[in-house]
C-alpha positions in Angstrom: -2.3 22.6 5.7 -0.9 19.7 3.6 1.5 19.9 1.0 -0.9 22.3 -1.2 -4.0 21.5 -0.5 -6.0 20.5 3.0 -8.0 17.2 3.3 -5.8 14.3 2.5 -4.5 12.9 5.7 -7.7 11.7 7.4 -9.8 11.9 4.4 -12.0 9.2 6.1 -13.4 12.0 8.5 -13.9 14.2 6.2 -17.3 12.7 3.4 -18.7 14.2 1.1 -22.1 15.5 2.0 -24.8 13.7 0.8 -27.1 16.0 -0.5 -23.8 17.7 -2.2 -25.0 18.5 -5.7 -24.0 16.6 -8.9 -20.8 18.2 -10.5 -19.1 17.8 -13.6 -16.0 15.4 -13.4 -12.5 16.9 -15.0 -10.6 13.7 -13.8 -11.5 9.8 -14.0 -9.4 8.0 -12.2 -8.7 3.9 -12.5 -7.7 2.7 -8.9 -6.4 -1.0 -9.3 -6.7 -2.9 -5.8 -8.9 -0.5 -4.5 -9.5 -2.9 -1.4 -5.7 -2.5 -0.6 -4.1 -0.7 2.0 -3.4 2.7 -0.3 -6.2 1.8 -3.0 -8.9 2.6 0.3 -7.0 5.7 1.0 -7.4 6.9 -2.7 -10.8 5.8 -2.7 -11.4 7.9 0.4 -9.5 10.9 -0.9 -10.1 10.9 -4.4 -14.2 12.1 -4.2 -13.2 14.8 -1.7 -14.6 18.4 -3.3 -11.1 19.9 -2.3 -9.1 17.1 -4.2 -6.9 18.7 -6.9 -7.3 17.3 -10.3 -10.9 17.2 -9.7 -14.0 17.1 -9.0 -12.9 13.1 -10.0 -15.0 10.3 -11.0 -13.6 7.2 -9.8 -13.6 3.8 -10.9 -12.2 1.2 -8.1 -11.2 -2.6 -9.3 -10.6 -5.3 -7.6 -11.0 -9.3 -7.6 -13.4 -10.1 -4.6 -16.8 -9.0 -4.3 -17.0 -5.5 -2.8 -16.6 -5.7 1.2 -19.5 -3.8 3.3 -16.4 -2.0 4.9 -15.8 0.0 1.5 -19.4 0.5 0.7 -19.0 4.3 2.3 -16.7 5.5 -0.6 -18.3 7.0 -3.0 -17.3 5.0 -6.4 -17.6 2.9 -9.3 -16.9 -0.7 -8.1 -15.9 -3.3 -10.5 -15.0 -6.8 -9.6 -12.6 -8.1 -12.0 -9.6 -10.5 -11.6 -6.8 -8.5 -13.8 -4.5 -11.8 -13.6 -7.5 -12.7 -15.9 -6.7 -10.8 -19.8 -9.9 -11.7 -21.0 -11.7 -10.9 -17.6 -9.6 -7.3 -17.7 -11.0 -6.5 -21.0 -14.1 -7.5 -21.2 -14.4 -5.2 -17.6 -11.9 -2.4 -18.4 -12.0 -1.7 -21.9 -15.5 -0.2 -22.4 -14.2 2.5 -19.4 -13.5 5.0 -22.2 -13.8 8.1 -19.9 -10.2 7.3 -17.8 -7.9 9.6 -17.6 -5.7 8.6 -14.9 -4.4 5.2 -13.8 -3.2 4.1 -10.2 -2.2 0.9 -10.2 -1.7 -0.4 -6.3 -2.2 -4.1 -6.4 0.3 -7.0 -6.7 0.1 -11.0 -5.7 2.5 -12.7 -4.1 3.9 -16.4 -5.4 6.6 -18.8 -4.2 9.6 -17.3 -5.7 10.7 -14.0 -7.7 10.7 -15.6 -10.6 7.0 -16.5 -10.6 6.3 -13.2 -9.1 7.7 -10.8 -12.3 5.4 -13.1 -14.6 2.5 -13.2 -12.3 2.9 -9.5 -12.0 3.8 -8.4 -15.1 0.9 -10.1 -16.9 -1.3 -8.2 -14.5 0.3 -4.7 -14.9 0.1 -5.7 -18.8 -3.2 -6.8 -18.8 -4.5 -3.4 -17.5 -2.5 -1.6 -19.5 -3.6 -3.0 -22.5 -7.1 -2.6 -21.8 -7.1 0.8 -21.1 -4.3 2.6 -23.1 -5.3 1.8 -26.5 -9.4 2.8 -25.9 -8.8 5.7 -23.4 -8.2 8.8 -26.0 -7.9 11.1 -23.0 -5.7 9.6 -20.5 -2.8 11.3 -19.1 -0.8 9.5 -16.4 -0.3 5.9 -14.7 0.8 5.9 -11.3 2.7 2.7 -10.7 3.1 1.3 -6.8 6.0 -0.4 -6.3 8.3 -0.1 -3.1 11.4 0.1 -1.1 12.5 -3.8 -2.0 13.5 -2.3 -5.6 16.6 -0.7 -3.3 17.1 -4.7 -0.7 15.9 -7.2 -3.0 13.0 -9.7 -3.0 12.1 -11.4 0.6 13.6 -14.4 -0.7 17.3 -12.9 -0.6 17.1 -10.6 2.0 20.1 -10.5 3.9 22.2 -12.7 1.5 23.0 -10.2 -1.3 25.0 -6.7 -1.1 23.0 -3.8 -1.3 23.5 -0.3 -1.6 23.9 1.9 1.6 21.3 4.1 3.2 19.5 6.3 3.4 18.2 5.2 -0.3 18.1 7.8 -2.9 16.0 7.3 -6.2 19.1 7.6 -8.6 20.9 4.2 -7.2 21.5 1.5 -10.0 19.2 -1.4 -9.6 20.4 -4.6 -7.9 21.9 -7.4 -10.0 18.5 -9.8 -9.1 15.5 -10.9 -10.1 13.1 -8.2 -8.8 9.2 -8.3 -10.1 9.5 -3.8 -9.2 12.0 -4.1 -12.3 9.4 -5.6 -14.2 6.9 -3.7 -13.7 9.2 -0.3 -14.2 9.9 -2.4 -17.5 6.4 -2.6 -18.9 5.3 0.8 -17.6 7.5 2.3 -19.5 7.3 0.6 -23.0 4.0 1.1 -22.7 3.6 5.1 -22.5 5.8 5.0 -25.2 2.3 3.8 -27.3 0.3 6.8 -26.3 1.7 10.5 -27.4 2.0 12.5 -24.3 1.3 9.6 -21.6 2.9 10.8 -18.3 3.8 8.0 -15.9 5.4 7.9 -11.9 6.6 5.2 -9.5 6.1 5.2 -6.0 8.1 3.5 -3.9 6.9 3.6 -0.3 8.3 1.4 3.1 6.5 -0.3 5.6 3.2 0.9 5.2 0.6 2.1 7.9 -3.1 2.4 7.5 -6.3 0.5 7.0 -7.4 -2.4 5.2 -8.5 -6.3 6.1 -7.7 -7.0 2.6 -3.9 -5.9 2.7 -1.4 -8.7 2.3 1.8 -6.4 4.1 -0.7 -4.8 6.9 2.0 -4.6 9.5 -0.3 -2.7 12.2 -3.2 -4.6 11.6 -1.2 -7.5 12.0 -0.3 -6.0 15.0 -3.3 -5.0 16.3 -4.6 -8.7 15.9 -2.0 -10.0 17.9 -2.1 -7.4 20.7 -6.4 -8.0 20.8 -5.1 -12.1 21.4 -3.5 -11.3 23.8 -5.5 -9.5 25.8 -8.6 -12.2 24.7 -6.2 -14.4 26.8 -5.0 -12.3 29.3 -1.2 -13.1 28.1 1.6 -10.5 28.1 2.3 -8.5 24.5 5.7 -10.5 24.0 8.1 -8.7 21.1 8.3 -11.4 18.9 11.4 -9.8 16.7 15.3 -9.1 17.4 17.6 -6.5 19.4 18.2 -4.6 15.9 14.9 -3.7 15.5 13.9 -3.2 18.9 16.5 -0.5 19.1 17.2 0.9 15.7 15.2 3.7 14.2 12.4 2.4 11.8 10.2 4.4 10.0 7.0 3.4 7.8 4.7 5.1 5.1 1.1 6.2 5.9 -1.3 5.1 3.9 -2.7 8.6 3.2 1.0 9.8 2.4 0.9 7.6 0.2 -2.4 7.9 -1.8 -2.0 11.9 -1.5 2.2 11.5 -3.0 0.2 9.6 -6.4 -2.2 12.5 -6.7 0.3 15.3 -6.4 2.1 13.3 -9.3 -0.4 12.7 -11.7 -1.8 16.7 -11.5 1.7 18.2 -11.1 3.9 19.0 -14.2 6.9 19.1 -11.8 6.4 15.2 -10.8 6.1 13.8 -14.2 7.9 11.0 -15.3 9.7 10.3 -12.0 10.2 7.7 -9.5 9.6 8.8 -5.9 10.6 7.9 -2.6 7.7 7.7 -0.5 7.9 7.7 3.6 6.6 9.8 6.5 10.0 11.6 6.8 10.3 11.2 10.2 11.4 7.8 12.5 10.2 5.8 15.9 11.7 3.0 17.2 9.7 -0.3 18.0 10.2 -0.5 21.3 8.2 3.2 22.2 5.3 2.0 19.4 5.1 -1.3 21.7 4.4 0.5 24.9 1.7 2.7 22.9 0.3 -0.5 21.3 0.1 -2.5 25.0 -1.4 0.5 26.5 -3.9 0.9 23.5 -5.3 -2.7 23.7 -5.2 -2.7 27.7 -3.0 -5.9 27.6 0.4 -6.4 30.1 3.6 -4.7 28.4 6.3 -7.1 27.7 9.9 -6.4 25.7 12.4 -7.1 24.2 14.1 -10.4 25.7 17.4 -11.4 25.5 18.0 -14.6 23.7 14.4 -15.3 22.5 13.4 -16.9 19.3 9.7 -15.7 18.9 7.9 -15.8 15.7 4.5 -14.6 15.6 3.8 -17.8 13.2 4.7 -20.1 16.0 2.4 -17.9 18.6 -0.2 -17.4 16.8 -0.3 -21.1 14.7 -3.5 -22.5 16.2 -5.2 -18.9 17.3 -7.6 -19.0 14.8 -10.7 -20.2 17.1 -9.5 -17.5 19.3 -10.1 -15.0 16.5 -13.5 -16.1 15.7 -14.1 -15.8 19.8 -13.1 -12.1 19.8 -15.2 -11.2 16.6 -17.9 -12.7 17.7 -17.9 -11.0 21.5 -17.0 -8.0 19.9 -19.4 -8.1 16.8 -16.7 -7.3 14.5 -16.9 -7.7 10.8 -16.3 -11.9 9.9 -12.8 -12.0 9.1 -10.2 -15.1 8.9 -7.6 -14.9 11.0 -5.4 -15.7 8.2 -6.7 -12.7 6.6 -5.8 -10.2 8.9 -2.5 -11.4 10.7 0.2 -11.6 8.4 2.7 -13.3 10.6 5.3 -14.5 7.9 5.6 -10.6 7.1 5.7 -9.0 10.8 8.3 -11.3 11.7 10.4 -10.1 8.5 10.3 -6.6 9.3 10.5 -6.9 13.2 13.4 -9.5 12.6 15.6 -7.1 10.5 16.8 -3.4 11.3 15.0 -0.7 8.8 16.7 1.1 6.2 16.1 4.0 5.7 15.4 6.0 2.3 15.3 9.6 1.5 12.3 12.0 0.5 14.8 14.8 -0.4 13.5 14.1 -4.1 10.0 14.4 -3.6 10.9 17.7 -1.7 13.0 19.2 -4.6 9.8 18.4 -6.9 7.6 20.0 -4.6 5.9 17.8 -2.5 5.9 18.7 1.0 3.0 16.5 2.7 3.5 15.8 6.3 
């Protein structure tokens, strides 16, 4: 049994059946970057029968055309670039029937500065084409993570943060953050719609499934331990002694999309921001023996003194890539697409802080 209800985590075994009959939708739900790592999980999870809040009817959004790997969920695609306002109300506006939002996407730019406007005129651009025509929605959930606590990538390690484990209630950092922004707009923006419920999420490092993922540290992962077997090289750890050793932990993608659900059906979760993590830890070096041994490929550790970066290893790999999904008839992918180096060798480089889910607990959340 989950927190309250059983079906979230591994929602993807568990479809609907297809001669199910029609029901009658209580809940529509707006998932924005539904090809993301947590916007597949709610697409999977969502449509369940069991899903509280539901049945649901669920619209998914996102800016590419809509992969064959997501064709299985059962929703409403619509391709629409929300960086775009005109493109976000032209598609969004006419969705009269939403009653919940859960907004999962971001993009990334060159510096913080350029991310809080890049951001914040998507967030904006949604918000404005759905609160002012949607006369029965209830609550946005609102995606951030655990950077609003350590500060953009841009100054990690150069600025004084607060200690962990991180609790929701610490003041915000004296920096340019693009999660402040967004927390900003979200919440001048329920302030236009009389009863409008709203909750942040702020998850870790994130585990799960998606190609289209720009933080998909296991995929990443996974891509690099599949090259190295393609070339019968030894899975080298391409990150430092503090991570190798120190406790990490990460956020399941599942978790994750289940933690936004609880909070936009439960009274108790309203208007709160959430820590959102497994609630348990591993360290890198036992995940690296299970990820060698999973892909068949020649264990290799932590070594003293070594300056690997998986940008460096994997720099001219992408022929390599294409060998291995064609062999394998895997779906076409870039390797650029799925192997985000810049951002393994961030997290695998660094020790993990910690947060706390003794919040989410006292609220009544309890999934595992």
């Amino acid at each position: 049994m989950s927190w309250w209800w059983a079906g979230a985590i591994g929602a993807a075994k568990k479809k609907l059946e297809e001669d199910e009959a029609p029901r009658k939708h209580e809940s529509v739900a707006l998932i924005v970057g539904v090809t993301g790592i947590v916007g597949n999980s709610l697409a999977e999870i969502l449509p369940l029968a069991d899903t509280p809040g539901g049945p649901w009817k669920v619209y998914g959004v996102a800016r590419r055309p809509r992969p064959s790997w997501n064709d299985d969920n059962p929703i409403n695609y619509i391709q629409c670039d929300v960086s775009d306002p005109d493109d976000a109300q032209a598609k969004l506006s006419t969705l009269t029937d939403i009653t919940h939002v859960f907004y999962v996407t971001w993009t990334s730019r060159s510096t913080e500065a350029e991310n809080c406007e890049a951001n914040g005129k998507m967030l904006k651009n949604v918000l404005d084409a759905v609160i002012p025509n949607c006369p029965n929605l209830k609550h946005i959930c609102l995606q951030t993570g655990r950077k609003h606590y350590i500060g953009p990538f841009e100054v990690l390690g150069k600025i004084e943060t607060h200690d962990p484990p991180y609790t929701e209630d610490l003041p915000r950092l004296n920096y340019t953050n693009f999660y402040y922004t967004l927390e900003d707009i979200l919440f001048e923006e329920v302030k236009k719609k009389e009863g409008l419920t709203w909750s942040v999420h702020r998850p870790g490092n994130i585990f799960g499934f998606s190609p289209y993922s720009m933080m998909n540290l296991v995929g990443t992962l996974c891509v690099y331990a599949a090259i190295c077997k393609h070339e019968g090289i030894v899975l080298r750890f391409p990150g430092r002694k503090a991570a190798w050793d120190g406790y990490s932990d990460c956020s399941d993608a599942d978790l994750i999309a289940e933690h936004q659900i609880w909070a936009a059906v439960d009274p108790y979760a309203k208007n709160e921001a959430f820590n959102v993590s497994n609630g348990d830890v591993f360290k890198w070096k036992n995940f690296w023996k299970v990820l060698a041994e999973q892909f068949g490929v020649e264990y290799g550790g932590y070594e003293e003194g070594q300056t690997l970066t998986l940008q460096e290893l994997m720099r001219d790999k992408g022929s390599v890539w294409d060998e291995i999904v064609r062999e394998n008839g895997l779906t076409p992918t870039k390797l650029e697409d799925v192997g985000i180096w810049w951002f393994a060798d961030i997290i695998l480089g660094n020790q993990c802080p910690l947060d706390s889910m003794n919040k989410s607990k006292e609220h009544g959340f309890f999934g595992i």
